[in-house]
N, CA and C atoms as a LAMMPS dump frame, in Angstrom:
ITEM: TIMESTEP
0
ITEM: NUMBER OF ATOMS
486
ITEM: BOX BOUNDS ff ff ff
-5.0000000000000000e+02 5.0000000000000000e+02
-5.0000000000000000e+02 5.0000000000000000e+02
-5.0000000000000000e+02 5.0000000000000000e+02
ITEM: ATOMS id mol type element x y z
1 1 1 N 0.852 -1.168 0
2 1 2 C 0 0 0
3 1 3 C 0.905 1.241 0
4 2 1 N 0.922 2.155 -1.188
5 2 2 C 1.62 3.349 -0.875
6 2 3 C 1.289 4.478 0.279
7 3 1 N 1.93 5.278 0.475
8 3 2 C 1.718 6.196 1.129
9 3 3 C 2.307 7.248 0.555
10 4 1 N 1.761 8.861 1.453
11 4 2 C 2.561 9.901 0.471
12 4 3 C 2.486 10.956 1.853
13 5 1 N 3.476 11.784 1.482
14 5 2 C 3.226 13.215 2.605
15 5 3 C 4.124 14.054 2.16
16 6 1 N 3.291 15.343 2.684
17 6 2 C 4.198 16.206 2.244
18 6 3 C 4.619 17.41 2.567
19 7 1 N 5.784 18.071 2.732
20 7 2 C 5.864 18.744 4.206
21 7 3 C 6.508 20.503 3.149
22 8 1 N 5.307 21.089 4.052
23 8 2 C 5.164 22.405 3.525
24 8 3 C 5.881 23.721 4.747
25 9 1 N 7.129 24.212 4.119
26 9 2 C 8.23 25.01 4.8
27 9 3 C 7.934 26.285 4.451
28 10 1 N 6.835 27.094 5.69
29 10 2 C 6.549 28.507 5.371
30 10 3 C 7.655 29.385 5.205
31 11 1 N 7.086 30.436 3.922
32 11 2 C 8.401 30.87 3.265
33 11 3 C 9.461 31.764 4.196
34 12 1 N 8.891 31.783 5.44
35 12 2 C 9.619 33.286 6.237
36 12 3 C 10.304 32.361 7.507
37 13 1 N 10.086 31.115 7.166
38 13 2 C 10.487 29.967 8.71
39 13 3 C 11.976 30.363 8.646
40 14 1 N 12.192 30.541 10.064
41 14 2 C 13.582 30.324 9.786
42 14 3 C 14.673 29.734 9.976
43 15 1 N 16.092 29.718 9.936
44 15 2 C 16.922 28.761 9.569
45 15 3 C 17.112 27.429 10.584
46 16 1 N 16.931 26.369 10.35
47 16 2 C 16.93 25.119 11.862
48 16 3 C 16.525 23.655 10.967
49 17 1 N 16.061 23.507 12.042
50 17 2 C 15.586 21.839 11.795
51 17 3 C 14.716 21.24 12.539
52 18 1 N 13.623 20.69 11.414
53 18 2 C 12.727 20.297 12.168
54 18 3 C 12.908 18.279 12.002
55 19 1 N 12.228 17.908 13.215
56 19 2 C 12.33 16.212 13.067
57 19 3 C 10.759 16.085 13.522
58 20 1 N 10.705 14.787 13.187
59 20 2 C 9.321 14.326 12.334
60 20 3 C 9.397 13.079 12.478
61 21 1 N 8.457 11.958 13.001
62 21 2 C 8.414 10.71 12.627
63 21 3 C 7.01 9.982 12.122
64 22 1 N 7.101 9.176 11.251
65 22 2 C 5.779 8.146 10.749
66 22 3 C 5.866 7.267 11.359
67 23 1 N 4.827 6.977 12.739
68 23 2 C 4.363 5.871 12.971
69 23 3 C 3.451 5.01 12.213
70 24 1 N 3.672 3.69 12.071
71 24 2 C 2.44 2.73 11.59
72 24 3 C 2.438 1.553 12.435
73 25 1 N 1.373 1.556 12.71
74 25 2 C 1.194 0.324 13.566
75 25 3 C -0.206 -0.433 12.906
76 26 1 N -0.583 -1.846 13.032
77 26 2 C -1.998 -2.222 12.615
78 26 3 C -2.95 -2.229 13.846
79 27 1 N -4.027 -2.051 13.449
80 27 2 C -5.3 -1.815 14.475
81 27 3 C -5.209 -2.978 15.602
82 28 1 N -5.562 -2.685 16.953
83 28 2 C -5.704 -3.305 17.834
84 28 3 C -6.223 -4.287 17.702
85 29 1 N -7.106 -4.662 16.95
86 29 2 C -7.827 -6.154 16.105
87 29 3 C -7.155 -6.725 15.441
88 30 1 N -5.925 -6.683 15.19
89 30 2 C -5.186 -7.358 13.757
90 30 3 C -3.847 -7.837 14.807
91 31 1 N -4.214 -7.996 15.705
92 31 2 C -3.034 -8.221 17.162
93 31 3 C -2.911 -9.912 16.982
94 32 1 N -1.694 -10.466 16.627
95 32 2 C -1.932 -11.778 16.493
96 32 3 C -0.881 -12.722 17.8
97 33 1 N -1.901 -13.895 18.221
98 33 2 C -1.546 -14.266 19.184
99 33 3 C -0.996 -15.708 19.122
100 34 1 N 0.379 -15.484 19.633
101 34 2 C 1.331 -16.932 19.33
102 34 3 C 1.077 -17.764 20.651
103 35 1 N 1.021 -18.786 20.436
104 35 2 C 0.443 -19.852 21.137
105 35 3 C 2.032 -20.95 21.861
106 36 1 N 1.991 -20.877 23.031
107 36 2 C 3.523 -21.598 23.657
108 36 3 C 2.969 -22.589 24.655
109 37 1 N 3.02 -23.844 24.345
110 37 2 C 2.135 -24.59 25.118
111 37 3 C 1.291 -23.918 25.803
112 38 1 N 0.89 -23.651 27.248
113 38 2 C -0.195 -23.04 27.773
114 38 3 C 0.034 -21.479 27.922
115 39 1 N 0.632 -21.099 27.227
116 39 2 C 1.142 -19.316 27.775
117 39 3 C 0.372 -19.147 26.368
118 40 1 N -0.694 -17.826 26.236
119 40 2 C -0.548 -17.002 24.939
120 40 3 C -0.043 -15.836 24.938
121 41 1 N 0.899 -15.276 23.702
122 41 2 C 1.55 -13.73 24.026
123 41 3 C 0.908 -13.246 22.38
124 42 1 N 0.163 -11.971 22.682
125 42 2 C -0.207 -10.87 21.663
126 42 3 C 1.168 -10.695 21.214
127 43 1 N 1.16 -10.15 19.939
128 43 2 C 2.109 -9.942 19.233
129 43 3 C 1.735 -8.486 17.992
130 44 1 N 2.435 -7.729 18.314
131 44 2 C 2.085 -6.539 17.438
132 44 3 C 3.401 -5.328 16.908
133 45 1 N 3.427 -5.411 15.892
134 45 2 C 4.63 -4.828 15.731
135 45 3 C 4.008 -3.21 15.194
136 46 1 N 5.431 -1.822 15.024
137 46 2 C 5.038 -0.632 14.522
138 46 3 C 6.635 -0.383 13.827
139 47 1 N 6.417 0.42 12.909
140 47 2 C 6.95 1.111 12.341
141 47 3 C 7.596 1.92 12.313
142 48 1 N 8.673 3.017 12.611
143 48 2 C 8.655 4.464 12.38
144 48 3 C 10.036 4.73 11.841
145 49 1 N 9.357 5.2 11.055
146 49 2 C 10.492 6.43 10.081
147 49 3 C 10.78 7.571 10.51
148 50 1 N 11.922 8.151 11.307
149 50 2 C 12.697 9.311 11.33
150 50 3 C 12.889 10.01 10.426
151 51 1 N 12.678 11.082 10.162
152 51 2 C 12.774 12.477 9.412
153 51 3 C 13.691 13.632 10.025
154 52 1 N 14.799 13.953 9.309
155 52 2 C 14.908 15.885 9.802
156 52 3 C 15.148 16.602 8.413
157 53 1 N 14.15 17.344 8.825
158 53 2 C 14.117 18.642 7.558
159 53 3 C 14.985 19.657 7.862
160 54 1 N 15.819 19.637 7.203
161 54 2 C 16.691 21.042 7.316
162 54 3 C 15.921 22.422 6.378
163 55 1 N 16.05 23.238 7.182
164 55 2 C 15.163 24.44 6.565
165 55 3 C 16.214 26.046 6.561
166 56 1 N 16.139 26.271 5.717
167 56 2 C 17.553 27.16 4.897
168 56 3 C 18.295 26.759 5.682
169 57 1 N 19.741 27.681 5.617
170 57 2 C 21.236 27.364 6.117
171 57 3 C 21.57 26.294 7.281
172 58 1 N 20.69 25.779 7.56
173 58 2 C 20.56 24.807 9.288
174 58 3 C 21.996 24.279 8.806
175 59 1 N 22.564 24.547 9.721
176 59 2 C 23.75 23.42 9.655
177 59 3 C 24.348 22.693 11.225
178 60 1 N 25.199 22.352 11.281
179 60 2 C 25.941 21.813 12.859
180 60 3 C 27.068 22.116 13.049
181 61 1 N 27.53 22.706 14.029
182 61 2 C 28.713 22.852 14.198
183 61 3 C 29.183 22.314 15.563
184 62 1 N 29.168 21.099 15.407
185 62 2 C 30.545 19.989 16.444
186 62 3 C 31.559 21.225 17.177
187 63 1 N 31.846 20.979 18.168
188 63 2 C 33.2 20.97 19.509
189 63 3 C 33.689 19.964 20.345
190 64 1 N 34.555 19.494 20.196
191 64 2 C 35.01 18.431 21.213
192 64 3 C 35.003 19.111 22.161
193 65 1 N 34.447 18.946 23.825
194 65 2 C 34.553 19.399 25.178
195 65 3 C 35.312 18.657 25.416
196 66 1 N 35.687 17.183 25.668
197 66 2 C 35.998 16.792 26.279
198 66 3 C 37.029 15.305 25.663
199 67 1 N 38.26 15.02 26.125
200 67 2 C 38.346 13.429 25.265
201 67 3 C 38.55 12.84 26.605
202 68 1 N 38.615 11.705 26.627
203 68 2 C 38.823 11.058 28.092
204 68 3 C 38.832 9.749 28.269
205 69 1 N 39.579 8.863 29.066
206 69 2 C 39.039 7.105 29.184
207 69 3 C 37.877 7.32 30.62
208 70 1 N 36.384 6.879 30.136
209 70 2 C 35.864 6.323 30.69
210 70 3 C 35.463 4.722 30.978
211 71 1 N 34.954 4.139 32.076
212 71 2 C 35.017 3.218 32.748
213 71 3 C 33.674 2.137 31.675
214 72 1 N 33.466 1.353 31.561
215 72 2 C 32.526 0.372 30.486
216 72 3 C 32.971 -1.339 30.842
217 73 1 N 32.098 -1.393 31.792
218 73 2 C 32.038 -2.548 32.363
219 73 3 C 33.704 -3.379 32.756
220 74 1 N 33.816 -2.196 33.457
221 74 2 C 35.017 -2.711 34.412
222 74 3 C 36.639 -2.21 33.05
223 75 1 N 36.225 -1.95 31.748
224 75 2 C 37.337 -1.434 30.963
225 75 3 C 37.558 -0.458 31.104
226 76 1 N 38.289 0.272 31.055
227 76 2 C 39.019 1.714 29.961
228 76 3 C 38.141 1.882 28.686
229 77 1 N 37.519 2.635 28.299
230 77 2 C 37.057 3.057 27.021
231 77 3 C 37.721 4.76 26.629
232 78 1 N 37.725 4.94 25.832
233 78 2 C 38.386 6.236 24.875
234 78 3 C 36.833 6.566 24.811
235 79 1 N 36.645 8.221 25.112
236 79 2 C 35.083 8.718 24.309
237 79 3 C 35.561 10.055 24.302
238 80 1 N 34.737 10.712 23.235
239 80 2 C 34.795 12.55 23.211
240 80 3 C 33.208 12.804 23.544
241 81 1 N 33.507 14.103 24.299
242 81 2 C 32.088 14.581 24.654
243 81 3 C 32.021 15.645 24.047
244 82 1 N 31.012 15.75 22.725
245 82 2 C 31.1 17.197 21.855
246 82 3 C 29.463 17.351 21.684
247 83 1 N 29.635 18.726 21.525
248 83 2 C 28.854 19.606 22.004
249 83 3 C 28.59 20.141 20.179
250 84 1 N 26.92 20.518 20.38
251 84 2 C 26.817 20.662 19.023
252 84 3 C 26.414 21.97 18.981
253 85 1 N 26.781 23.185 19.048
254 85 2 C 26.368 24.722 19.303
255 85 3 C 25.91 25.159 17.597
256 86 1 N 25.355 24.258 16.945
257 86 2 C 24.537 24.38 15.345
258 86 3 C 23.288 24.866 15.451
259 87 1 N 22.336 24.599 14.528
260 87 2 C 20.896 24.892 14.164
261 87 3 C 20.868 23.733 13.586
262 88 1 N 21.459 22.275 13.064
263 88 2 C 20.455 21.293 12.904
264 88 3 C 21.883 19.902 13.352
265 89 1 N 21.356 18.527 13.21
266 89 2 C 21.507 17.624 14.072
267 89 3 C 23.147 17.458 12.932
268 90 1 N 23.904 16.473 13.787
269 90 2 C 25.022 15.727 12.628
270 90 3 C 25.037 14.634 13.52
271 91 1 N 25.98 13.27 12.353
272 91 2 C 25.992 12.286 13.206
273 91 3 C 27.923 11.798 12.861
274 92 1 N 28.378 11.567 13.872
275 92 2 C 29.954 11.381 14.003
276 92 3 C 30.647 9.995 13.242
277 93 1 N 31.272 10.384 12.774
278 93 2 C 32.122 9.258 11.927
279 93 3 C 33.56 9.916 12.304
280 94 1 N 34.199 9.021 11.89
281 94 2 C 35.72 8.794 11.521
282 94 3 C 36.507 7.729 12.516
283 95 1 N 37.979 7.763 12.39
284 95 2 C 38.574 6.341 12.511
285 95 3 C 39.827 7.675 13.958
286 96 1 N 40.605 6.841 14.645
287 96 2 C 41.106 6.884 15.453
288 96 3 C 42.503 6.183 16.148
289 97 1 N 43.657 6.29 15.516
290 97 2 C 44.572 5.545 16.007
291 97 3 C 45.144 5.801 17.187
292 98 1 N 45.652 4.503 17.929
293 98 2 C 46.372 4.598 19.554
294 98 3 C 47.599 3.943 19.617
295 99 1 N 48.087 4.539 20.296
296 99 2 C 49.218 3.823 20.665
297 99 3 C 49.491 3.578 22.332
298 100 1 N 49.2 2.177 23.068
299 100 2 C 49.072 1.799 24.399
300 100 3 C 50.349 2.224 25.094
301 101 1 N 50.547 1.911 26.352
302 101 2 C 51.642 2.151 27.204
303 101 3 C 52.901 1.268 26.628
304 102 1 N 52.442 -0.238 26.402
305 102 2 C 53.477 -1.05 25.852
306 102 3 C 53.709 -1.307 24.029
307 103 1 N 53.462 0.482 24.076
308 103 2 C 53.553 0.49 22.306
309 103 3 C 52.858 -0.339 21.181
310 104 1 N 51.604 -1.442 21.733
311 104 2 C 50.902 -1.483 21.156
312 104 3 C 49.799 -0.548 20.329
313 105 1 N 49.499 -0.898 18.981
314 105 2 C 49.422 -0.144 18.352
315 105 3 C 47.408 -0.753 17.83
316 106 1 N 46.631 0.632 18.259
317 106 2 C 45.153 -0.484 18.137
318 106 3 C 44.577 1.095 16.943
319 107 1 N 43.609 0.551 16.236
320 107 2 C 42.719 1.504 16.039
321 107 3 C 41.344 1.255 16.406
322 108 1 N 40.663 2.578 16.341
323 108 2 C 38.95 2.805 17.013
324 108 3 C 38.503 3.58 15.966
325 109 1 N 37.09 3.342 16.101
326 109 2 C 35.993 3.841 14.992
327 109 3 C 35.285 4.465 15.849
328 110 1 N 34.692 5.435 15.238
329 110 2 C 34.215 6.39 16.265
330 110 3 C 32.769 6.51 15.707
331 111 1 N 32.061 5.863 17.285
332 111 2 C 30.348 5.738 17.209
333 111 3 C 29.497 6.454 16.636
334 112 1 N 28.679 6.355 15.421
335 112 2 C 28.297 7.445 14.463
336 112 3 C 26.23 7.592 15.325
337 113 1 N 26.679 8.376 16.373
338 113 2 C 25.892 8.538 17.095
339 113 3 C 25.066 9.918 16.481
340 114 1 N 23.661 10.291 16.761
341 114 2 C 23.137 11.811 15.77
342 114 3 C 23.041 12.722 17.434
343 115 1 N 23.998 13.66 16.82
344 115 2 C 24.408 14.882 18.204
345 115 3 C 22.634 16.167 17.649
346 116 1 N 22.455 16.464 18.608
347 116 2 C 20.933 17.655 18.539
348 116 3 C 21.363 18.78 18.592
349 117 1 N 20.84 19.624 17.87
350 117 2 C 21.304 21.212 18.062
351 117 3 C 21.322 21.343 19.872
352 118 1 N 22.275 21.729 20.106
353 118 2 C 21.929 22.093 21.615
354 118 3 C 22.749 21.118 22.784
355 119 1 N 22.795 19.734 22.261
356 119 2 C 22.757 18.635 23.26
357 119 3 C 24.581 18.248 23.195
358 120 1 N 24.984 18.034 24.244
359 120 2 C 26.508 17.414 24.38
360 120 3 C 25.988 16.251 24.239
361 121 1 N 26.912 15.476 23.771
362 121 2 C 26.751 13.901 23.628
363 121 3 C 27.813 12.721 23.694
364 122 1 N 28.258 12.146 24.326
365 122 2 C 28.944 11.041 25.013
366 122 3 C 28.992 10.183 23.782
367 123 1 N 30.762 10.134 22.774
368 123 2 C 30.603 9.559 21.796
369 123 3 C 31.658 8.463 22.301
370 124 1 N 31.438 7.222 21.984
371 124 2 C 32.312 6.505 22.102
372 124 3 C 33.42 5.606 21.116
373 125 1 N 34.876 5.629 21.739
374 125 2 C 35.451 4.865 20.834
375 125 3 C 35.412 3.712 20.647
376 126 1 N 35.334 2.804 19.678
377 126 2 C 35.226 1.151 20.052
378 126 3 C 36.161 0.674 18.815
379 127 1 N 36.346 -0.561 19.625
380 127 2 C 37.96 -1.203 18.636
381 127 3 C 37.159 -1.048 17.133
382 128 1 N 37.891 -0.867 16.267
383 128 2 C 37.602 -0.682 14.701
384 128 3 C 37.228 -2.029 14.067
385 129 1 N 38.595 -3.073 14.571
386 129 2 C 38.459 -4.522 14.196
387 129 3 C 38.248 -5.661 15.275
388 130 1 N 37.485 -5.855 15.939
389 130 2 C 37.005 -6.221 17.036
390 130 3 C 37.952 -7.625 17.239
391 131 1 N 37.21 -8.096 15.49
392 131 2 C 37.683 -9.75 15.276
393 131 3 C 38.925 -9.949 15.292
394 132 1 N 39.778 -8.812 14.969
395 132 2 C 41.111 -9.118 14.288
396 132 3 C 42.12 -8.67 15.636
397 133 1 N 41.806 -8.146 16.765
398 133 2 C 42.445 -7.647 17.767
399 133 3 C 42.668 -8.568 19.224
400 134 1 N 43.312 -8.292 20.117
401 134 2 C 43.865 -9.154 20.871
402 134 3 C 42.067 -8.519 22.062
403 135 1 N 41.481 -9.522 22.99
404 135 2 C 40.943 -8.982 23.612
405 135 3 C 40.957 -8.457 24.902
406 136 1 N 42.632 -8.526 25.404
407 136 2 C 43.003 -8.114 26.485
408 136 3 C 42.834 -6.719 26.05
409 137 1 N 42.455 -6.018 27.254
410 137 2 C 42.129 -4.095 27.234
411 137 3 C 43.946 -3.821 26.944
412 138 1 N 43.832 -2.314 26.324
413 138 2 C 45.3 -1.564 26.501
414 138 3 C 45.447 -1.771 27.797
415 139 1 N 46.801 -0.703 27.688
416 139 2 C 47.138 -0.142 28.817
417 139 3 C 47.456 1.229 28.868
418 140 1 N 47.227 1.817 29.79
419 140 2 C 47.23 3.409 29.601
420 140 3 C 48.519 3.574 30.536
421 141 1 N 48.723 5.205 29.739
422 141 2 C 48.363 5.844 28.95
423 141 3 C 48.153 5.499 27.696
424 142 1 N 47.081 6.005 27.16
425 142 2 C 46.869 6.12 25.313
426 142 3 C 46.885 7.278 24.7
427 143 1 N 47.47 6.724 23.695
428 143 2 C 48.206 8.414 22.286
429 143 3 C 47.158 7.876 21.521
430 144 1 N 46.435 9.039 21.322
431 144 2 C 44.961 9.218 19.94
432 144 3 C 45.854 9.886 19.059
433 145 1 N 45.287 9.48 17.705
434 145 2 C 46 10.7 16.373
435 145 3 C 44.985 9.879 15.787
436 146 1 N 43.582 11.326 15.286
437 146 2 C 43.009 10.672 14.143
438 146 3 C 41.568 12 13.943
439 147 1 N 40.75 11.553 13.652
440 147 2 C 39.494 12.633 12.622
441 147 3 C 38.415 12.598 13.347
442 148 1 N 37.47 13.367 13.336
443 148 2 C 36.694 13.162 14.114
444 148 3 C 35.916 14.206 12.981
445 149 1 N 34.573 13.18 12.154
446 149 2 C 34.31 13.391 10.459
447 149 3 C 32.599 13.803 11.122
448 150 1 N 32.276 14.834 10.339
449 150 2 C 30.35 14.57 10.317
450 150 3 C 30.109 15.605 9.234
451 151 1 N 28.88 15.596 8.883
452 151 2 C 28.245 16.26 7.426
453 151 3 C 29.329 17.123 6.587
454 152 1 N 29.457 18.37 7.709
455 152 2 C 29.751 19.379 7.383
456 152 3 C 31.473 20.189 7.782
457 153 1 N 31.399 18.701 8.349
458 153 2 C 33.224 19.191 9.015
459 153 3 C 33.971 18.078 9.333
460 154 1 N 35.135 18.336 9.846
461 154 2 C 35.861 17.233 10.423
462 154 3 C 36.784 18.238 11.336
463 155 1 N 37.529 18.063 12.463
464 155 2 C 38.504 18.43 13.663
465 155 3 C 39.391 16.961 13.796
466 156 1 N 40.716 17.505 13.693
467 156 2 C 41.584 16.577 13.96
468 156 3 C 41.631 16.413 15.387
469 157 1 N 42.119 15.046 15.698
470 157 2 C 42.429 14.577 17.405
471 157 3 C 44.075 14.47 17.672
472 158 1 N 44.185 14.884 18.336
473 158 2 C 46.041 13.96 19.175
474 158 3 C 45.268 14.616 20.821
475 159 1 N 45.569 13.516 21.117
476 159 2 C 45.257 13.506 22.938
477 159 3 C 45.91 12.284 23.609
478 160 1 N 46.532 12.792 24.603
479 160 2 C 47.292 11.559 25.681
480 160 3 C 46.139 11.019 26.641
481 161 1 N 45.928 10.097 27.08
482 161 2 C 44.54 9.873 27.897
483 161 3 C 45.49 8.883 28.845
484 162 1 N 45.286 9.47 30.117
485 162 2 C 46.028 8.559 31.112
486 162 3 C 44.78 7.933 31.952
């Protein structure tokens, strides 16, 4: 079944971003019920599509506040806390090389999380090649050298993280 919509940007609105989602769900009657020996469980699923309309110049402009090893179930994790002081959302990419205390040498991909006009956001680093890496944690200190990529920009990294 198609659907259609269509989103009308008064001519004097001004510059930002708006977000929007399509829920679909089927009618409370169309609820189908799976049968487990004596247990029955309703079953109903929904839909939704995320939208952001950028409306003239909206753009983002990223700041790293912060780089740092925080704690993740008893590890060391690498994260930047950046701050998005824009008019519309971005979401973080790029890659991250380290170098551990015992000169091991790892890279991290950096969580392509969507930062909000307005909102700091807790991005995290995570091993790049999960499969291909040893799973003992570094050891700190760690040397970062690497990008820190989204829509409209990129900021280089070098940070010591003890």
């Amino acid at each position: 079944m198609p659907y259609r919509f269509q989103i009308d940007i008064p001519a004097d609105a001004s510059a930002g971003e708006c977000r929007l989602a399509l829920l679909m769900q089927a009618p409370e009657e169309d609820v189908l019920v799976t049968q487990a020996d004596t247990l029955s469980v309703p079953v109903q699923a929904r839909i939704a599509i995320v939208m952001y309309i950028k409306v003239g110049d909206a753009s983002p402009e990223l700041v790293i506040q912060e780089i740092r090893l925080d704690d993740r179930n008893g590890q060391a994790e690498p994260v930047f806390y950046v701050r998005n002081r824009g008019n519309a959302h971005a979401r973080t990419a790029g890659f991250v090389d380290a170098t551990d205390a015992n000169g091991r040498r790892l890279e991290f991909a950096v969580a392509a999380l969507p930062i909000l006009p307005g909102q700091t956001r807790r991005i995290p680093l995570r091993r790049a090649y999960p499969e291909d890496t040893e799973t003992e944690a570094f050891t700190s200190p760690l040397d970062l050298q690497g990008t820190l990529e989204w829509e409209t920009g990129t900021q280089k990294i070098t940070a010591h993280l003890k």
